[in-house]
PDBQT receptor file of N, H, CA, C and O in Angstrom, charges set to zero:
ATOM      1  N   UNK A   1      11.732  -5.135  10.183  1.00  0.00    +0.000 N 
ATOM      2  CA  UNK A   1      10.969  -3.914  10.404  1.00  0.00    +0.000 C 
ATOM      3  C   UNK A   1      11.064  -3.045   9.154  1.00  0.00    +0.000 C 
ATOM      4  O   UNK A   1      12.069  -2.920   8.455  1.00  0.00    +0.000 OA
ATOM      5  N   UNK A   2       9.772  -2.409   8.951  1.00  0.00    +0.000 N 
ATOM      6  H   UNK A   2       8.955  -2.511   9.519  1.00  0.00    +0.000 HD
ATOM      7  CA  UNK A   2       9.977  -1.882   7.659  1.00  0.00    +0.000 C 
ATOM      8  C   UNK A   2       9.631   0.051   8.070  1.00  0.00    +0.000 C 
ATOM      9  O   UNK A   2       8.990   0.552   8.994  1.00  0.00    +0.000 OA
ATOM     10  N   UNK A   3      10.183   0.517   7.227  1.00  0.00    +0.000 N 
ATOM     11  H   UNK A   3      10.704   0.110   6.476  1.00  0.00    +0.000 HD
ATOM     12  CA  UNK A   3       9.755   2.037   7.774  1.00  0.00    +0.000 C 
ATOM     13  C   UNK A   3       9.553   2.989   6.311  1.00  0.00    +0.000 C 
ATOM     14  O   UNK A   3      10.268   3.271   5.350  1.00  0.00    +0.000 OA
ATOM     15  N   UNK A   4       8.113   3.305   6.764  1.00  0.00    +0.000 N 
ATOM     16  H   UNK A   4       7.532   3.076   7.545  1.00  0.00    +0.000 HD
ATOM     17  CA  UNK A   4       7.872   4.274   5.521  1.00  0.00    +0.000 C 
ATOM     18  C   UNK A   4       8.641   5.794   5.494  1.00  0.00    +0.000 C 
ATOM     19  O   UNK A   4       9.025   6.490   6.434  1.00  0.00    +0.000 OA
ATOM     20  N   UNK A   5       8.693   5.977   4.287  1.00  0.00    +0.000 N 
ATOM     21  H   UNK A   5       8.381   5.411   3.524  1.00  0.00    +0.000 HD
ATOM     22  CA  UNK A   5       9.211   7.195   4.126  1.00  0.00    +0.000 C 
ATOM     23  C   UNK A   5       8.116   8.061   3.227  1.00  0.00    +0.000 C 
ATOM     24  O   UNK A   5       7.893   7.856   2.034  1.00  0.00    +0.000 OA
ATOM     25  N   UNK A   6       7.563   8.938   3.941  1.00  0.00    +0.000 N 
ATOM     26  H   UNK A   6       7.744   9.104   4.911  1.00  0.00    +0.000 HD
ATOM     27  CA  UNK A   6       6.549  10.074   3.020  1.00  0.00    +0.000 C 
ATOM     28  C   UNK A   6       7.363  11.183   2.777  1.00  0.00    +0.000 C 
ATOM     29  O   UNK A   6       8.113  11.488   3.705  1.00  0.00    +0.000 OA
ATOM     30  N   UNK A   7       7.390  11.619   2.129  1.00  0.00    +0.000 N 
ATOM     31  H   UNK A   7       6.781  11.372   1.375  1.00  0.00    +0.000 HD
ATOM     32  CA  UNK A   7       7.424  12.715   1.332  1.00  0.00    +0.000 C 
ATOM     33  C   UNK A   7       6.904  14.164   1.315  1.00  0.00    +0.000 C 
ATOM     34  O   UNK A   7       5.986  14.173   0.494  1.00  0.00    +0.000 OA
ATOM     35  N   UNK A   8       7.046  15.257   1.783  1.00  0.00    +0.000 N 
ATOM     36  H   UNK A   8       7.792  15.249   2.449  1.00  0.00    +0.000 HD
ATOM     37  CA  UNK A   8       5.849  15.925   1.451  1.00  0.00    +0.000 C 
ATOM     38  C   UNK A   8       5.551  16.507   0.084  1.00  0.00    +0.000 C 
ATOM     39  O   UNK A   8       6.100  16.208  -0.976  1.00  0.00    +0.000 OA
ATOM     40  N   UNK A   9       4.630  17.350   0.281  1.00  0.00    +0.000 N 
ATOM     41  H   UNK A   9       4.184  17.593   1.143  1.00  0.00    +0.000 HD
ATOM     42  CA  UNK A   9       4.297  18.192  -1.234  1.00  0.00    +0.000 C 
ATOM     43  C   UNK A   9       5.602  18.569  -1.635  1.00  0.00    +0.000 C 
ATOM     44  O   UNK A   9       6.383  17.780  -2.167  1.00  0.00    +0.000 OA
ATOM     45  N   UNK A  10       5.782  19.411  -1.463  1.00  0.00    +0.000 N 
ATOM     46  H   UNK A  10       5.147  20.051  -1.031  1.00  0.00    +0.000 HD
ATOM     47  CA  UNK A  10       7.791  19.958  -1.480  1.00  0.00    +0.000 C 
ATOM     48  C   UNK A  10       8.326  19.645  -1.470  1.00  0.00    +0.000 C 
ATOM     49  O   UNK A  10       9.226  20.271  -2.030  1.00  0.00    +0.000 OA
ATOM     50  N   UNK A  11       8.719  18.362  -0.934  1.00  0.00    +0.000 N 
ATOM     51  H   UNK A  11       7.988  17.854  -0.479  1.00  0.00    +0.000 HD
ATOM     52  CA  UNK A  11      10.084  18.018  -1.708  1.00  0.00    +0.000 C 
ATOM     53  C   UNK A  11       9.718  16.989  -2.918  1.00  0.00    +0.000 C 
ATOM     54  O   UNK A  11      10.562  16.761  -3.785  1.00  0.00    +0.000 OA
ATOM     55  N   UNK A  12       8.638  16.472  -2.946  1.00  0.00    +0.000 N 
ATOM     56  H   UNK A  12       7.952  16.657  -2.242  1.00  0.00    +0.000 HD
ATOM     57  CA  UNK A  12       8.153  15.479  -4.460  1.00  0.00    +0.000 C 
ATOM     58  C   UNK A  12       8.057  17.022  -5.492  1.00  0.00    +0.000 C 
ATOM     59  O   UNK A  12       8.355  16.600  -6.610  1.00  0.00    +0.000 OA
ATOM     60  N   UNK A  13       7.908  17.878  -5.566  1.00  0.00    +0.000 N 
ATOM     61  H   UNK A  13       7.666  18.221  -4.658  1.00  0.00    +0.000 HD
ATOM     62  CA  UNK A  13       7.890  18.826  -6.055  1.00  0.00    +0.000 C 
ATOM     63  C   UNK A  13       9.433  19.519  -6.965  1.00  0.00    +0.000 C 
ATOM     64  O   UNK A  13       9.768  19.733  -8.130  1.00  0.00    +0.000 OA
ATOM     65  N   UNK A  14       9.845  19.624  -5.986  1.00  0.00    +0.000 N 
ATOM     66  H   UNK A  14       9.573  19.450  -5.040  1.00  0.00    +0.000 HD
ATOM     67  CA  UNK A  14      11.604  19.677  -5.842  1.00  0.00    +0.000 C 
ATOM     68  C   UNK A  14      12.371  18.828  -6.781  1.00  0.00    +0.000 C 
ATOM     69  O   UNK A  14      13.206  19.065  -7.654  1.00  0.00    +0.000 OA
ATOM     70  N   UNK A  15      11.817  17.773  -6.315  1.00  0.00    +0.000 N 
ATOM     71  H   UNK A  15      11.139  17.581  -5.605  1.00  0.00    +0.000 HD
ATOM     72  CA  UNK A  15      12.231  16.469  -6.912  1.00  0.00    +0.000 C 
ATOM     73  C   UNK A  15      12.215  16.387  -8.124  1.00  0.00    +0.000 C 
ATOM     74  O   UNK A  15      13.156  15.933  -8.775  1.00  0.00    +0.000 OA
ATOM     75  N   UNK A  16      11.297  16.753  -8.544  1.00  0.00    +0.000 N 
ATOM     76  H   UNK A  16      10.533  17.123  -8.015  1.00  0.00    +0.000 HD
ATOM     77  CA  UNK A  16      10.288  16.474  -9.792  1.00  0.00    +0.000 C 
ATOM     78  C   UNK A  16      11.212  17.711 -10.608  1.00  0.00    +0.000 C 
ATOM     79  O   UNK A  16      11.788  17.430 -11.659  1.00  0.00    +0.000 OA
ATOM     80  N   UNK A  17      11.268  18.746 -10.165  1.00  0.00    +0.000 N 
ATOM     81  H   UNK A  17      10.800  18.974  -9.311  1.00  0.00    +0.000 HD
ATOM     82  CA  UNK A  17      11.613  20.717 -10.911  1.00  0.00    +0.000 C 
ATOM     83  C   UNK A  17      13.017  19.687 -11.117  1.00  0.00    +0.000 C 
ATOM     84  O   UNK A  17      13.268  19.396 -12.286  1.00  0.00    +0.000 OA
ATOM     85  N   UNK A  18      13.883  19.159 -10.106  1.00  0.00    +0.000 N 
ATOM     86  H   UNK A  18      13.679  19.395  -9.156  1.00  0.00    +0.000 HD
ATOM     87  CA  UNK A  18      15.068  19.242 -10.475  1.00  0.00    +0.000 C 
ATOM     88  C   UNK A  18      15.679  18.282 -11.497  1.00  0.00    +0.000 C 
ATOM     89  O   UNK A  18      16.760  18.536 -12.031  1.00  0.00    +0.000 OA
ATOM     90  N   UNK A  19      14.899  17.057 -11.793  1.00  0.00    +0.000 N 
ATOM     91  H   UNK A  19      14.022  16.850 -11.360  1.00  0.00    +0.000 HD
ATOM     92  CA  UNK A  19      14.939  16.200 -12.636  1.00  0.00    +0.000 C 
ATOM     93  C   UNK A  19      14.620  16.862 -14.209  1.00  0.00    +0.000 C 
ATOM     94  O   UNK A  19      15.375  16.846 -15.181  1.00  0.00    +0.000 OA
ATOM     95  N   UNK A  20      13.457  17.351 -14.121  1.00  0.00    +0.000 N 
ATOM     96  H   UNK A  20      12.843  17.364 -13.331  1.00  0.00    +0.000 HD
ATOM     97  CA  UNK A  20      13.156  18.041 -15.315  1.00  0.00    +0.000 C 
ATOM     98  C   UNK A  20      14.323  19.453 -15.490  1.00  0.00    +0.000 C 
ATOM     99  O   UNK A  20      14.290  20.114 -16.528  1.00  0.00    +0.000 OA
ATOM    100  N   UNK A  21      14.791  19.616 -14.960  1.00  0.00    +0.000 N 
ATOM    101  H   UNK A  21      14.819  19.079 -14.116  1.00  0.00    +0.000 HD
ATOM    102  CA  UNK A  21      15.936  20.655 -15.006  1.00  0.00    +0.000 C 
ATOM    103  C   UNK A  21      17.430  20.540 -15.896  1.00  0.00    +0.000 C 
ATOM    104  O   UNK A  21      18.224  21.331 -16.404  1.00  0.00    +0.000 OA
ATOM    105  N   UNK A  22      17.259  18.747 -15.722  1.00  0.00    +0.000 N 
ATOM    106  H   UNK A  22      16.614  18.104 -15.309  1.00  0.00    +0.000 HD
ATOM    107  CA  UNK A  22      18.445  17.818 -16.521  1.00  0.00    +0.000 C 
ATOM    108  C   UNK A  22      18.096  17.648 -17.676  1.00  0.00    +0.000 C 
ATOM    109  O   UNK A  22      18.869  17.419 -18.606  1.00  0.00    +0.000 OA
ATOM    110  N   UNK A  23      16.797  17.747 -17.758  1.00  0.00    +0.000 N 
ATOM    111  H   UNK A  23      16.169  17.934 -17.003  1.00  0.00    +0.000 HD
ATOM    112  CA  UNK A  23      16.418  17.084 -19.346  1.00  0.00    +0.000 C 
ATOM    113  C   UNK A  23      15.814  18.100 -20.257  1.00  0.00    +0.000 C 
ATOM    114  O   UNK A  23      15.699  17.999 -21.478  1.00  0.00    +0.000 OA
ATOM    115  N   UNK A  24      15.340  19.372 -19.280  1.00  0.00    +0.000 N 
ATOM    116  H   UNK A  24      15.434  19.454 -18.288  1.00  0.00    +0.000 HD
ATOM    117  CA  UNK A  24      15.102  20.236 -20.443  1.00  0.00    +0.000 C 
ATOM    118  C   UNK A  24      15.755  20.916 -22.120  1.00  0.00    +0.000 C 
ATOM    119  O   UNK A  24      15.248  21.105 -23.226  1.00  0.00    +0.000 OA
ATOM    120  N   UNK A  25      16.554  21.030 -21.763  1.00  0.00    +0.000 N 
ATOM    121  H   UNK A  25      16.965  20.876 -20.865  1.00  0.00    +0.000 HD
ATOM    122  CA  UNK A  25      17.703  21.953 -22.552  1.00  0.00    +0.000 C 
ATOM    123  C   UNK A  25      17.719  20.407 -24.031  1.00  0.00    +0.000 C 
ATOM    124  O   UNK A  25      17.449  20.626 -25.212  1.00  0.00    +0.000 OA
ATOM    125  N   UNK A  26      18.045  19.218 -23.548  1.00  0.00    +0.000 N 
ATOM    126  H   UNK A  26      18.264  19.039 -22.589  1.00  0.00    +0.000 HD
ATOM    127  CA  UNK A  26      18.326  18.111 -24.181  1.00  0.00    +0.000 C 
ATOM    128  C   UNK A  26      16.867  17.730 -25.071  1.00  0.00    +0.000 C 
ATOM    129  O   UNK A  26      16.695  17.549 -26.276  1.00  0.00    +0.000 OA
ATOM    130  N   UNK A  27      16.186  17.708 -24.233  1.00  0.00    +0.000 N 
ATOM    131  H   UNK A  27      16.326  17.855 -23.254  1.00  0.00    +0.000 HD
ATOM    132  CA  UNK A  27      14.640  17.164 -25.092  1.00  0.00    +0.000 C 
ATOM    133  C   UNK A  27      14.044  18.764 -25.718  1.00  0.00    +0.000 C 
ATOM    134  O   UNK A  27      13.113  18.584 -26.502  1.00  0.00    +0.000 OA
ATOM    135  N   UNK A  28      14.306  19.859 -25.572  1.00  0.00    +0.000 N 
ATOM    136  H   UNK A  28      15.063  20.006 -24.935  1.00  0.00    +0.000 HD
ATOM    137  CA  UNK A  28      13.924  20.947 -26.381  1.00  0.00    +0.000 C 
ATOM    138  C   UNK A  28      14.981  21.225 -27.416  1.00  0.00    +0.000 C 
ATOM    139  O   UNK A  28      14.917  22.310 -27.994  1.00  0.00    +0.000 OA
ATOM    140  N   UNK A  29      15.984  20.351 -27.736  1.00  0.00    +0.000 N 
ATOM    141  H   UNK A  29      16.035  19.470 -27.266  1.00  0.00    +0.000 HD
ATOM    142  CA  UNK A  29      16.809  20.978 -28.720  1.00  0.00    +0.000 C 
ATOM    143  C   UNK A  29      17.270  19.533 -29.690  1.00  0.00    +0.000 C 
ATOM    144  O   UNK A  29      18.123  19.477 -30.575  1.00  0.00    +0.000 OA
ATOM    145  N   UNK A  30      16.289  18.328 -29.114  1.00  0.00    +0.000 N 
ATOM    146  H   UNK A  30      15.596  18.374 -28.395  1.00  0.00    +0.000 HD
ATOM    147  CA  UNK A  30      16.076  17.497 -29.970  1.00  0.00    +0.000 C 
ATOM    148  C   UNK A  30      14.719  17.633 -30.704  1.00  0.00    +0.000 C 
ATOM    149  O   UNK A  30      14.625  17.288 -31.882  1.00  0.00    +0.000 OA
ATOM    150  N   UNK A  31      13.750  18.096 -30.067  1.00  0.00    +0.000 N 
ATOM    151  H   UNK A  31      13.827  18.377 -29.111  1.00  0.00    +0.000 HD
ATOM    152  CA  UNK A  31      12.482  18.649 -30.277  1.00  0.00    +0.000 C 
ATOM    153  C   UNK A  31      11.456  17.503 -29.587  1.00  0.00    +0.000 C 
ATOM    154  O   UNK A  31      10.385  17.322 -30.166  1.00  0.00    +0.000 OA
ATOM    155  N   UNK A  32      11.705  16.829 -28.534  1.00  0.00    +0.000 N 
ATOM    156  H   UNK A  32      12.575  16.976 -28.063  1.00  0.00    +0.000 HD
ATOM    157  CA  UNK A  32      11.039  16.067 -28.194  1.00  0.00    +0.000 C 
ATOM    158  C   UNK A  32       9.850  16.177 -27.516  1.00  0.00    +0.000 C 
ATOM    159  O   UNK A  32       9.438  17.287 -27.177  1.00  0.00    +0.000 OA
ATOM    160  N   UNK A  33       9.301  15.261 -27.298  1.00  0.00    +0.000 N 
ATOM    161  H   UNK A  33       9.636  14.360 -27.574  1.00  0.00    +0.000 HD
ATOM    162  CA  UNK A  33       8.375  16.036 -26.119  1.00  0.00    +0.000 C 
ATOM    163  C   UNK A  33       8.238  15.511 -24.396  1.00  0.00    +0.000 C 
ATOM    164  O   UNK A  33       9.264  15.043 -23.902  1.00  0.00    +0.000 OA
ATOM    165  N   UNK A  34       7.209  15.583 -23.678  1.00  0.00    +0.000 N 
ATOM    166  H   UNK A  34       6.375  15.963 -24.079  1.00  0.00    +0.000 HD
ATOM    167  CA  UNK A  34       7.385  16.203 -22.520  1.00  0.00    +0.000 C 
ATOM    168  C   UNK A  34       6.632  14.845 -21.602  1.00  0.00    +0.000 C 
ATOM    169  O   UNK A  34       6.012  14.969 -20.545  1.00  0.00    +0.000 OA
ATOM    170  N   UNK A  35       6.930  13.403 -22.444  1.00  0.00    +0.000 N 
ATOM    171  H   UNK A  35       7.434  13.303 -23.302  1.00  0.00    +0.000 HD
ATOM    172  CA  UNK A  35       5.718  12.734 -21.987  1.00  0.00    +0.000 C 
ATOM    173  C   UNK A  35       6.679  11.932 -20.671  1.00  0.00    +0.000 C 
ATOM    174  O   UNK A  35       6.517  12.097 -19.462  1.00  0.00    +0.000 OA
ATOM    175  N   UNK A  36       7.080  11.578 -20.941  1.00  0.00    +0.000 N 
ATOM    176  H   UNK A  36       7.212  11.444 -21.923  1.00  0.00    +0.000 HD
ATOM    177  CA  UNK A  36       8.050  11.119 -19.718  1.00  0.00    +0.000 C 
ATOM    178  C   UNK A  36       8.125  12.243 -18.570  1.00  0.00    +0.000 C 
ATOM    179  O   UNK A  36       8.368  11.700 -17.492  1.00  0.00    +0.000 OA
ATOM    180  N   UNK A  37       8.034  13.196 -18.494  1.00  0.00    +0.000 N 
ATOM    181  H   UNK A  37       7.836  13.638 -19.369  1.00  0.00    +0.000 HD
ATOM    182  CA  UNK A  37       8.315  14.431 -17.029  1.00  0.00    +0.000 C 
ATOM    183  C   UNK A  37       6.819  14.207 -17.253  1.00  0.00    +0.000 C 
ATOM    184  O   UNK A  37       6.387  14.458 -16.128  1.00  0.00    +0.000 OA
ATOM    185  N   UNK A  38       5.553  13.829 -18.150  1.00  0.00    +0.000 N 
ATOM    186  H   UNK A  38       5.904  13.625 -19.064  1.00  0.00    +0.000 HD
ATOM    187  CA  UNK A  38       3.874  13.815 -17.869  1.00  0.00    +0.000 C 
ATOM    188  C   UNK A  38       3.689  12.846 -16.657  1.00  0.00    +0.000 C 
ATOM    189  O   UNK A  38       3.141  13.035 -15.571  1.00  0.00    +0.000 OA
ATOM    190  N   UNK A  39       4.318  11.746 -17.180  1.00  0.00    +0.000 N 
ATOM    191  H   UNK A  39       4.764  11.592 -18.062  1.00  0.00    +0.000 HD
ATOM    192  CA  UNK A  39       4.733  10.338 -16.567  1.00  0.00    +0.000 C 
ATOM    193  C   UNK A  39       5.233  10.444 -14.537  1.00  0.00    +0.000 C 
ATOM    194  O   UNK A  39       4.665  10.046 -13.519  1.00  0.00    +0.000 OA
ATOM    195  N   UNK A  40       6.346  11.077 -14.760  1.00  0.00    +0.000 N 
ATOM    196  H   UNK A  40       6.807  11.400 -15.587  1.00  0.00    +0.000 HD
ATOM    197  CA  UNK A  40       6.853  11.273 -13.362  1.00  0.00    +0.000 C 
ATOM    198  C   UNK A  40       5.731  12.236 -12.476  1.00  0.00    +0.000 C 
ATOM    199  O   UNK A  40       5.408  11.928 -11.329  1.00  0.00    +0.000 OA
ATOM    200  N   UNK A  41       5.139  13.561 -13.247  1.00  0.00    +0.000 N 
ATOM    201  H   UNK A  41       5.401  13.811 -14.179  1.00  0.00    +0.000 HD
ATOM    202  CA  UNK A  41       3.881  14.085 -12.221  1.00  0.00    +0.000 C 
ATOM    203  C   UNK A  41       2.921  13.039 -12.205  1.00  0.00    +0.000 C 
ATOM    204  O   UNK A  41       2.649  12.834 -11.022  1.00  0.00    +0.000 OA
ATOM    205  N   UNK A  42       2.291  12.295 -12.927  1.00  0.00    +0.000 N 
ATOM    206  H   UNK A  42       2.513  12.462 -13.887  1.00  0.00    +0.000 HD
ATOM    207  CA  UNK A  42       1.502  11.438 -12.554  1.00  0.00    +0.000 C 
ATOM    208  C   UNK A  42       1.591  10.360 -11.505  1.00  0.00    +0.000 C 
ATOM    209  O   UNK A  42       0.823  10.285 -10.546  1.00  0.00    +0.000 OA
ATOM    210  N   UNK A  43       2.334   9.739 -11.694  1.00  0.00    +0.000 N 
ATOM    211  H   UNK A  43       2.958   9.801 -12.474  1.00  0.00    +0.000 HD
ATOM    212  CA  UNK A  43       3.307   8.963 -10.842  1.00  0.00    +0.000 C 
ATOM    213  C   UNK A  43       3.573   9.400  -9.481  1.00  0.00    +0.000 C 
ATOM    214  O   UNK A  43       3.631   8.538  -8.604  1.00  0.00    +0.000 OA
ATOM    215  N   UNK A  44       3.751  10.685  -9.174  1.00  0.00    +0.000 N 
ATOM    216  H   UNK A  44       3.704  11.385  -9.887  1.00  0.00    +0.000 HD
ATOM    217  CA  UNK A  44       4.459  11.638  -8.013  1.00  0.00    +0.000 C 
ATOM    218  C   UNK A  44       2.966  11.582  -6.941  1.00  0.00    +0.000 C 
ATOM    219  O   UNK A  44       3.066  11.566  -5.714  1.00  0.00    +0.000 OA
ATOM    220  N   UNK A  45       1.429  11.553  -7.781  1.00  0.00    +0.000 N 
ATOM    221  H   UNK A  45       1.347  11.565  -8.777  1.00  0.00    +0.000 HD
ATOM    222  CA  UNK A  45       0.554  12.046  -6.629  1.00  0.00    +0.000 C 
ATOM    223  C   UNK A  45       0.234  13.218  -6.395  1.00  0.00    +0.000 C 
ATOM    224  O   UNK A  45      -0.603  13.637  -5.595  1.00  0.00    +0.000 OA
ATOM    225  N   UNK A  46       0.994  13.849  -7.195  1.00  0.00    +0.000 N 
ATOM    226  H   UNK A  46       1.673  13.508  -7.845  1.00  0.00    +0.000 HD
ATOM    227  CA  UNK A  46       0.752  15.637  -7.173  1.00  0.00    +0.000 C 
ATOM    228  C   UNK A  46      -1.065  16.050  -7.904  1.00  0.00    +0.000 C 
ATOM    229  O   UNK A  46      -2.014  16.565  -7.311  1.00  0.00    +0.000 OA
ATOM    230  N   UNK A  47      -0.979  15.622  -9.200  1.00  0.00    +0.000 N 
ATOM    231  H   UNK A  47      -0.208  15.204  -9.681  1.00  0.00    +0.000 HD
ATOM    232  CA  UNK A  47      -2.173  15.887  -9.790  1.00  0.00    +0.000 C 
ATOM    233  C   UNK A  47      -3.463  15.459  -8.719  1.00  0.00    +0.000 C 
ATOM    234  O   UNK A  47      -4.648  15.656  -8.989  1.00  0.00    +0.000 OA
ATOM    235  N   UNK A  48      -3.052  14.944  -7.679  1.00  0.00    +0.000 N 
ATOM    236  H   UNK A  48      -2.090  14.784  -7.460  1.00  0.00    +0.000 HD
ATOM    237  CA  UNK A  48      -4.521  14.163  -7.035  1.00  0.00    +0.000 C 
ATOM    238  C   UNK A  48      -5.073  15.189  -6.246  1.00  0.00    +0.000 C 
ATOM    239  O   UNK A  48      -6.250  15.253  -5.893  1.00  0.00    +0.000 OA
ATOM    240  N   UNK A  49      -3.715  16.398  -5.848  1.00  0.00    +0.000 N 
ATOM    241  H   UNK A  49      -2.759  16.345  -6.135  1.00  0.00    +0.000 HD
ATOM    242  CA  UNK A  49      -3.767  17.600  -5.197  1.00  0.00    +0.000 C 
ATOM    243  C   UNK A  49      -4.956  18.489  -5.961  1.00  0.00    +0.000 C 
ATOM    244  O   UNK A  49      -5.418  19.472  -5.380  1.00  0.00    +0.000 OA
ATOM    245  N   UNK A  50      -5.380  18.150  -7.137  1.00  0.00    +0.000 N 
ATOM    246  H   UNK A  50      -5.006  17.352  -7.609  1.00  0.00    +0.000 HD
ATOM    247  CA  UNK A  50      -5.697  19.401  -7.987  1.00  0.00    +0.000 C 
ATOM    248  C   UNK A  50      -7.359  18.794  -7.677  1.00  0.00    +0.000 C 
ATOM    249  O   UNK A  50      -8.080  19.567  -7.046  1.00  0.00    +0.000 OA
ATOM    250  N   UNK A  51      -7.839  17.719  -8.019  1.00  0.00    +0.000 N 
ATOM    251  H   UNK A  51      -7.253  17.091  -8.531  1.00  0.00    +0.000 HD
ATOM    252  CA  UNK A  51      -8.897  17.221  -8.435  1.00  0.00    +0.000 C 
ATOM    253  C   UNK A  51      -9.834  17.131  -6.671  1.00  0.00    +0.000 C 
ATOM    254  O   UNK A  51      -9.477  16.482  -5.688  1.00  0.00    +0.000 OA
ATOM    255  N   UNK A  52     -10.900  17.911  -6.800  1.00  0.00    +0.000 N 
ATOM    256  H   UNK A  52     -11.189  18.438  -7.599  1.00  0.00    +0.000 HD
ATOM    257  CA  UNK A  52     -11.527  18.426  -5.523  1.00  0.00    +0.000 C 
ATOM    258  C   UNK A  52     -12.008  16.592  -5.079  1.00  0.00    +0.000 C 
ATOM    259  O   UNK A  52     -11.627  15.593  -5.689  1.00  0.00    +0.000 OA
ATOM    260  N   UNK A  53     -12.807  16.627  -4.017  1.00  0.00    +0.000 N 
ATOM    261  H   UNK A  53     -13.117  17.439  -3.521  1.00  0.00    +0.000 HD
ATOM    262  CA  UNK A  53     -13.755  15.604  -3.624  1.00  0.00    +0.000 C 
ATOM    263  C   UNK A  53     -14.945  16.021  -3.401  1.00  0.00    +0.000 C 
ATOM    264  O   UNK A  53     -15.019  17.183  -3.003  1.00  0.00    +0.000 OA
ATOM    265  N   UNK A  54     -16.291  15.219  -3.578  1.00  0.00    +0.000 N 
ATOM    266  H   UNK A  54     -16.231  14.274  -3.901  1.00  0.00    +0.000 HD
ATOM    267  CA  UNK A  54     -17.593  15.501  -2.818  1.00  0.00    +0.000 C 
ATOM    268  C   UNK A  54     -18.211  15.544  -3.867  1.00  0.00    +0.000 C 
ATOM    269  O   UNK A  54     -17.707  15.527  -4.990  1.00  0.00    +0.000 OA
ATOM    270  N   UNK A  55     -19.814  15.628  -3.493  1.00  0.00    +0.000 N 
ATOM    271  H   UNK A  55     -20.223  15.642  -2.581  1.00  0.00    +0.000 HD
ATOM    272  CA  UNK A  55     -20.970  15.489  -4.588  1.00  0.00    +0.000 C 
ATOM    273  C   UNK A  55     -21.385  17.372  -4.617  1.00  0.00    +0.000 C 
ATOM    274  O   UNK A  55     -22.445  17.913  -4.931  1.00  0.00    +0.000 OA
ATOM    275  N   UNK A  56     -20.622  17.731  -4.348  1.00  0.00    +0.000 N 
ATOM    276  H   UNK A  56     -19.760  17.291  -4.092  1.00  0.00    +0.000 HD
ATOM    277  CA  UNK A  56     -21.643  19.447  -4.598  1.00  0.00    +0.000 C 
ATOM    278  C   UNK A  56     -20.019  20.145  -4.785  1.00  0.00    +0.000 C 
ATOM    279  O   UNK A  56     -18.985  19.477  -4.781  1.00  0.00    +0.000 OA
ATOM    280  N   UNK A  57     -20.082  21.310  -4.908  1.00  0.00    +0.000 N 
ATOM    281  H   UNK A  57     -20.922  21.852  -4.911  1.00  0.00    +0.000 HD
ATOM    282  CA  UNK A  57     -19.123  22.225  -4.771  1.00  0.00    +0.000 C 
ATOM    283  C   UNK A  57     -19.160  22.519  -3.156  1.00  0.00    +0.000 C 
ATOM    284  O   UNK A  57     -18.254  22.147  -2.410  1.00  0.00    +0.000 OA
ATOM    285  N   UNK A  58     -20.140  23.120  -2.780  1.00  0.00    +0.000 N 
ATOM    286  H   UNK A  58     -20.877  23.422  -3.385  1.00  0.00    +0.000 HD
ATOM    287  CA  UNK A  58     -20.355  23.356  -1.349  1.00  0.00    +0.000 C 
ATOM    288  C   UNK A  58     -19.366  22.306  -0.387  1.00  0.00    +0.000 C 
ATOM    289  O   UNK A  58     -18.637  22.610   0.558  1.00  0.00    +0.000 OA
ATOM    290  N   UNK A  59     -19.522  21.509  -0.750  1.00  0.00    +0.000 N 
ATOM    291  H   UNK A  59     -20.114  21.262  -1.517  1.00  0.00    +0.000 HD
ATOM    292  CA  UNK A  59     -18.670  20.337   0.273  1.00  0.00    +0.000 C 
ATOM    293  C   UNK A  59     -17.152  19.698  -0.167  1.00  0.00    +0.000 C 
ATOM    294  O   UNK A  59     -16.682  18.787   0.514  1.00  0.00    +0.000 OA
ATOM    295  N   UNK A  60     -16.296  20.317  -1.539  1.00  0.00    +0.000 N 
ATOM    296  H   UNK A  60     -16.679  21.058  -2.092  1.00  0.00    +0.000 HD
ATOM    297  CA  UNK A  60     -15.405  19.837  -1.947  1.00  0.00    +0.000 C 
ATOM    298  C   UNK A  60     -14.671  20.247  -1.184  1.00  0.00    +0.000 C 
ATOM    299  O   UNK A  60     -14.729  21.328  -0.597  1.00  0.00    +0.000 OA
ATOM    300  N   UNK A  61     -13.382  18.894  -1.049  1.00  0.00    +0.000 N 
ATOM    301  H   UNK A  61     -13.335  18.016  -1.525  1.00  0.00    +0.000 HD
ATOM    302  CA  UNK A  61     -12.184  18.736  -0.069  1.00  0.00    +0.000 C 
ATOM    303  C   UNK A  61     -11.103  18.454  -0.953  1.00  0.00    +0.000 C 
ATOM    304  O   UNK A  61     -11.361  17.717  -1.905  1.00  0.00    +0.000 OA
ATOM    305  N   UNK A  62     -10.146  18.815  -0.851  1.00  0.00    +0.000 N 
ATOM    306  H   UNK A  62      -9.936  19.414  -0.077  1.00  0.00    +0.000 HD
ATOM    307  CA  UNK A  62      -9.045  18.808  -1.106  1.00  0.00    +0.000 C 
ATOM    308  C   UNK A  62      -8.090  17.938  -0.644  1.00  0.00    +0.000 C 
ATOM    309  O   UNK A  62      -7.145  17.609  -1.361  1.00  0.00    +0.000 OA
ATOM    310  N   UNK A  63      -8.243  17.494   0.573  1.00  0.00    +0.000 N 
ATOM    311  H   UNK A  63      -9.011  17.762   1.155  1.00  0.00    +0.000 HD
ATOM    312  CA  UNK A  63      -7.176  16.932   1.203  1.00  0.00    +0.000 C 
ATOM    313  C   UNK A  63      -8.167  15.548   1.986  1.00  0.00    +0.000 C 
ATOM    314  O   UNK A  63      -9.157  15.952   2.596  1.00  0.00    +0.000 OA
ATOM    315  N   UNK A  64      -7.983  14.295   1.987  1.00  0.00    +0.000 N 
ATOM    316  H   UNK A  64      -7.179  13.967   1.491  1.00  0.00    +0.000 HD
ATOM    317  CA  UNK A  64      -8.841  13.341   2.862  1.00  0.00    +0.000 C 
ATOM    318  C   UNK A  64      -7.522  12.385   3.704  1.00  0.00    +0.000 C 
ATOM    319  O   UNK A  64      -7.817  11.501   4.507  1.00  0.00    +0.000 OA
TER     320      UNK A  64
């Protein structure tokens, strides 16, 4: 038996703030950059939150 585990917005969110929380200080004082924490929001499903649905404005959805 297999059992999914979802997530919601908030805590992939959480998730995400607190990871980048470890690496900030380290990758800004090597001067690195930010593509790996680009990597994990992409990855996370969050950005899909941003990008509307539908052929008009009138009818864009957010959530399907």
């Amino acid at each position: 038996m297999t059992t999914k585990v979802v997530k919601s917005i908030e805590e992939i969110a959480i998730s995400l703030a607190e990871k980048f929380k470890e690496t900030a200080v380290t990758r800004d004082q090597a001067g690195g950059n930010a593509k790996n924490e680009r990597d994990l929001i992409r990855d996370s499903g969050l950005l899909k939150l941003l990008i509307p649905r539908g052929t008009s404005m009138v009818k864009w959805t957010f959530f399907n």
